[in-house]
N, C-alpha and C positions, 0 to 999 in steps of 0.2 A: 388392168394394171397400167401404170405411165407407161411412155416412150423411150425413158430409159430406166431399160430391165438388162443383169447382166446374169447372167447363166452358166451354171456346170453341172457335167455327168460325168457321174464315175459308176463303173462296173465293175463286178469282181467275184469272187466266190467268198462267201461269208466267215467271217473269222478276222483274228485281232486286226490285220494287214491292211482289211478293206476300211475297218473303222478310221485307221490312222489318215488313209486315201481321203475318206469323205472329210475329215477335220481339216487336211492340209485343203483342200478344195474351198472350204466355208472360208479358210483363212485368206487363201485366193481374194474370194469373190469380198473379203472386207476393205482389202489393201486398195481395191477398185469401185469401192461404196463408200466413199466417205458420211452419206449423208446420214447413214445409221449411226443411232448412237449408242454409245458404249453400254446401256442397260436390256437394249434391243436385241444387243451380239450377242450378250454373254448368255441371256434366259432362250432364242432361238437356238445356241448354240450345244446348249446345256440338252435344249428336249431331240435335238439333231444326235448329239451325243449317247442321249440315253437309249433311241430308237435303233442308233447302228447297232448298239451294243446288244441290244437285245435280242436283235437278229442276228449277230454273228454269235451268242451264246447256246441260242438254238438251233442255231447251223452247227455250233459243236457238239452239240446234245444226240446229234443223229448217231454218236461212237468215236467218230472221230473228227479232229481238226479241218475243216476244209472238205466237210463230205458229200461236196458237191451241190450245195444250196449257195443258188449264184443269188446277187443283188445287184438291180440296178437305181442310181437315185439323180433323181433330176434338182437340186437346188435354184431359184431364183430370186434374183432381190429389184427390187422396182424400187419407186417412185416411195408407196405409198404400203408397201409388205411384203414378208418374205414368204416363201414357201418352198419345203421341202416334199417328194411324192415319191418314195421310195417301192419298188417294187421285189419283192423276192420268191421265191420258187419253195420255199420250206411248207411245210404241214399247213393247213391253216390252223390262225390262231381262237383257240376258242376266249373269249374274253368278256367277262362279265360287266357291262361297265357302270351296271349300278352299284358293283361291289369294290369299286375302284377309289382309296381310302387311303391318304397317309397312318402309314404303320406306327407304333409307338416307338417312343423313344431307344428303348433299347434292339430294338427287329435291325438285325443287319441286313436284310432286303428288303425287295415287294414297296420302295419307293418310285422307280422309274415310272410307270404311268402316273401315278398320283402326280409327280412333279412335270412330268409333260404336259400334262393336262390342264394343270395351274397354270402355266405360262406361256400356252399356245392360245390364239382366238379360236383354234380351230383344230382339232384333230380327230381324224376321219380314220376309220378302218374297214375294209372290205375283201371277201374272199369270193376267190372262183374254183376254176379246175387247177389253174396252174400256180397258185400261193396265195399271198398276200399283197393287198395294196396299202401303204400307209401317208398318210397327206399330214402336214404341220402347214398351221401357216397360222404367222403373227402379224397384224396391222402396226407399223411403227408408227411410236414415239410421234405428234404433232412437232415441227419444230416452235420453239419461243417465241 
């Protein structure tokens, strides 16, 4: 990565509350990035969104709201790419990702990885004892 990288962590226990933390944070780190451009923000921002969300749905999945599946995510933007490497403590994820398919038009779900996947260079998934790891990272935009 360049020499100027600017960085944020947010931690929290999984659910609507934490998603909002991680969005105001990416909003953070734009206000202090000019150099991203606005096509960069919105499709990083889109697969950052879709990832919190999918971990705080399955943090609510366990019975209740907030049952105790914490998350932590490290967000950075450089030079030359951004990357998000969220860590969480839930189940691991089992995930097929040859079967990983924008839904037809009418599916009211089952779009989130499909569209993360589209518009990330990069997204990684890996499991241990203690959750899930998930990485995004998008190469920005050449400037003109």
């Amino acid at each position: 990565m360049g020499a100027d990288r600017r960085t944020a962590h947010v931690a929290g226990l999984a659910g609507p509350a934490f998603v909002e933390l991680v969005l105001d944070a990416l909003d953070a780190l734009w206000e202090a990035s000019p150099h991203v451009a606005p096509e960069d923000r919105t499709l990083f921002a889109l697969a950052v969104s879709e990832v919190s969300t999918n971990i705080a749905a399955h943090g609510e999945a366990e019975g209740e709201p907030d049952a105790g599946i914490t998350v932590e995510v490290d967000i950075a933007v450089a030079d030359d790419e951004l990357v998000a490497t969220f860590v969480d403590t839930a189940d691991p994820a089992r995930i097929d990702w040859d079967a990983v398919a924008m839904p037809g038009v009418d599916s009211e779900s089952g779009r989130g990885l499909a569209l993360t996947t589209a518009v990330l260079d990069d997204f990684e998934h890996s499991v241990d004892a203690t959750g899930n790891t998930w990485v995004l990272r998008r190469r920005l935009t050449p400037h003109a």
